[in-house]
N, C-alpha and C positions, 0 to 999 in steps of 0.2 A: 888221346883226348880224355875229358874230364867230364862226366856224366853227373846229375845230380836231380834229387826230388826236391822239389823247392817250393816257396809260396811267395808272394808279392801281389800287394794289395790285396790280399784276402782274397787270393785264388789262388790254386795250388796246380801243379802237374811237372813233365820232365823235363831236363832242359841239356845243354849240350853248353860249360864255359869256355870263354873264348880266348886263344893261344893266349891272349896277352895277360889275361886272369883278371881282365876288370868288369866283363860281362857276361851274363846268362842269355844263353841264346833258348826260347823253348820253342820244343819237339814237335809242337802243333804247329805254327808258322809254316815248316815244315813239310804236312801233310800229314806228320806219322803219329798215329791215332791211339799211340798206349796208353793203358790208364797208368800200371805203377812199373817200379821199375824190373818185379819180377818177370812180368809179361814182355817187356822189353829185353830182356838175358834170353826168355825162353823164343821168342819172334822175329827179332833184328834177322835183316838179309846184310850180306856182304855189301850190298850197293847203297843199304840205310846206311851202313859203318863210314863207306867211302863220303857219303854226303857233308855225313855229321862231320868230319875230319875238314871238307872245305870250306863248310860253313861258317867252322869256327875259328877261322884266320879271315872273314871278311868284315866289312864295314859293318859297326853293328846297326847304324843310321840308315841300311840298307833291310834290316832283317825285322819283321813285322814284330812289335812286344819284347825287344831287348831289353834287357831289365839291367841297369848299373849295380854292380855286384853287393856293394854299402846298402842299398835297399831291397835287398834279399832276405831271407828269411829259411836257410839251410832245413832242411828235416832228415830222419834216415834215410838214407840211401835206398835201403831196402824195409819195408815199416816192418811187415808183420812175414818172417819169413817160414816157407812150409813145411817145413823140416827142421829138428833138433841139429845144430850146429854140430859137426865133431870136432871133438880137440884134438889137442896131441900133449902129453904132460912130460915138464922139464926137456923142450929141447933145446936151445942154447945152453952149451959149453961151461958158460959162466954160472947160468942156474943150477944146473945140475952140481956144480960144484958146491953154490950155495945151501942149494937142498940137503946136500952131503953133510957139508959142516954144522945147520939147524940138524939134523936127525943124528948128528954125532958117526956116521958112518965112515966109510971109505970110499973113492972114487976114482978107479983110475984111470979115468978120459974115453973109456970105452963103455957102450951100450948097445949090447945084441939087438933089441928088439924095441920099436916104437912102442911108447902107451899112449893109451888112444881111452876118450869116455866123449862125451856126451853133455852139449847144456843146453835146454829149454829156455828160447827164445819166444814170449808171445807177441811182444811189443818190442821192438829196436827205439832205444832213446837218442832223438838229433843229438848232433856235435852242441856243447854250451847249457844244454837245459840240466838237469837235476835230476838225481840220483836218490830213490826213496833208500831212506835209510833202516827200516825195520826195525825200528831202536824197539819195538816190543818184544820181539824174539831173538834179535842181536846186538851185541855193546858197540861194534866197529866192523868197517869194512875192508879189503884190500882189493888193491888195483892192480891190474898187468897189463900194460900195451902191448898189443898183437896188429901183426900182416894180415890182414883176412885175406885168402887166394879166394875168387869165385868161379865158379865149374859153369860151362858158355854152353856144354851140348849133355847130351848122353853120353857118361863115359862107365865102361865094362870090357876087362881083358884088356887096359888100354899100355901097352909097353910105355920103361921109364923114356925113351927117345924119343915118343909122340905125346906126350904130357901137354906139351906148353899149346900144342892146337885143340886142347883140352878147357881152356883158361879162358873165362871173359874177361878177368881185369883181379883191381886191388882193391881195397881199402884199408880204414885204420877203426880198429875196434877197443874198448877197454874193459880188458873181462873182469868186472868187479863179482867177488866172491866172499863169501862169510864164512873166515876162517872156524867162529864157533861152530857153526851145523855141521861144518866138514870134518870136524876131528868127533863132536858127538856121535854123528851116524857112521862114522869110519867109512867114508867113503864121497867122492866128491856132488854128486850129481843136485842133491836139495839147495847145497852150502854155494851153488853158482847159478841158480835158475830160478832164484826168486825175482820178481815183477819190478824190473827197469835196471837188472841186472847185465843189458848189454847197448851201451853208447854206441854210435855207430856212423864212421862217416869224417867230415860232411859230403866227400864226393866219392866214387868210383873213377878210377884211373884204369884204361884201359889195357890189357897188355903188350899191344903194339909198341906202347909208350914210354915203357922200362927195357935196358935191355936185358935178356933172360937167359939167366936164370936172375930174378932179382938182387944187387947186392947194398940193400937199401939201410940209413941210419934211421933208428927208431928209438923216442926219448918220450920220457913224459919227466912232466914238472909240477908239484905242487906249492901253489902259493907262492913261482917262478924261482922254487928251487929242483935244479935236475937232481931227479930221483933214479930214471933210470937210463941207459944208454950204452947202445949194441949196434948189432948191425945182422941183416939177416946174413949175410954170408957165413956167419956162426953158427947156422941151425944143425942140430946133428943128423937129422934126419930131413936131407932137401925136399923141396915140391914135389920133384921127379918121383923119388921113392914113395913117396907118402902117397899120392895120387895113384899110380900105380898098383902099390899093394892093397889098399884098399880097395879097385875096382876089379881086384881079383875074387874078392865074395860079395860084391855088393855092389848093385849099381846107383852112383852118384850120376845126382838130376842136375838140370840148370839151372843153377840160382844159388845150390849146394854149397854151403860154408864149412870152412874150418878154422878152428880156433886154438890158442897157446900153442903156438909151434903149431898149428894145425889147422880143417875144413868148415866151410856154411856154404850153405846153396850158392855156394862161393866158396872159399877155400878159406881157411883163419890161421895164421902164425904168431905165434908169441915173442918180444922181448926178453931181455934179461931182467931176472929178478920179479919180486913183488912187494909190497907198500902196504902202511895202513891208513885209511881213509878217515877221520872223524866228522860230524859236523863243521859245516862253515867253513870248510876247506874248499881251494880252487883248484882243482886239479886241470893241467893242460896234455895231451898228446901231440906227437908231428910225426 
């Protein structure tokens, strides 16, 4: 199922769309009384899951405040999430080679060890709206389409075979980043966490609802020309792995993301490749 934070008629709250993807069903009708969606990853019982799942294959003419999808009004998924997202850098196949060939290096298809940092999220921008561009402190921006994985319980010590009972669900993120601050400070963390630095959405897809391990196509287009296009099954380092090692020092909460190839209060994966953003450009993700 397809989860979502939504507004319509200038009221906002969670909603659950339906099999057929033409309507918002929301979570109040319901009974179920979360305000955002974090409190919902950290709260939902098995039996909320099971509800939401029949709800939204029924009549919506049945379901009190169905909202027809065209008059919806999409927001982040997640607004403001509690934790710094962790990434993972160059893990698709394809990137890494590209990385390779920008730094003039060698690449022989093999990498010992994930790289992993860090990017400060204080505000998630909905799917459609706009993207500040700092043109005071930077010339231009670049894009990445990423899998965001999101983490459903407490996970610590958790083995790569019990991962996936680890997982609330998916989205689609676009880690826009400032190649100038990244190469000044020599290192990533400023040049990916300035303020509306992370699009995000428009739904959550649950993980029941993929089968898993995900092997999903992932494009973005600018100005409806495809720019980029992969597929996770190319990550080098899978969910399994990444998940796991990491809650072998650290325990990842619920809600938990990761990004490029990699975690958020949720889990976040990256795309092939990356782009550069100017004004006035349309950028789309799928």
């Amino acid at each position: 199922m397809r989860l979502v934070t939504y507004e319509v008629e200038h009221k906002g709250g969670l909603g659950v769309i339906s099999k057929d993807g033409k309507w918002v069903y929301p979570l109040r009708s319901l009974d179920m009384d979360y305000k955002t969606m974090q409190e919902l990853i950290e709260g939902i019982s098995e039996s909320e899951k099971q509800l939401l799942e029949y709800v939204s294959g029924q009549d919506p003419y049945k379901i009190r405040g169905a909202a027809p999808i065209e008059e919806v009004r999409f927001l982040a998924p997640i607004k403001n999430p509690k934790q710094d997202v962790i990434c993972l850098g160059i893990n698709y196949m394809d990137h890494a080679e590209e990385s390779a060939r920008y730094k003039k290096e060698a690449f022989g298809g093999e990498r010992p060890y994930a790289v992993y940092f860090s990017k400060r999220v204080n505000e998630s921008v909905a799917n459609g709206d706009g993207i500040q561009s700092h043109s005071d402190i930077v010339t231009d921006l670049d894009y990445e389409v990423e899998l965001a994985v999101i983490i459903g319980k407490e996970a610590k010590n958790v083995p790569e075979e019990e991962v996936k009972n680890y997982i609330f669900g998916y989205t689609i993120i676009n880690d826009v980043s400032a190649r100038t601050l990244q190469t000044r400070h020599n290192q990533w963390y400023f040049g990916k966490s300035l303020d509306g630095f992370f699009p995000m959405g428009p739904c959550i897809t649950t993980v029941e609802d993929i089968p898993y391990p995900p092997k999903l196509s992932i494009q973005s287009r600018v100005n409806g020309e495809l720019r980029q296009d992969s597929n996770t099954e190319l990550l080098i380092f899978g969910i399994d792995h990444i998940v796991s090692e990491l809650s072998k020092g650290m325990t990842l909460k619920p809600g938990t993301g990761r990004c490029r190839n990699g975690i958020y209060t949720a889990q976040i994966f990256k795309a092939w490749g990356c782009g550069r953003m100017h004004h006035r450009r349309n950028r789309n993700i799928d």
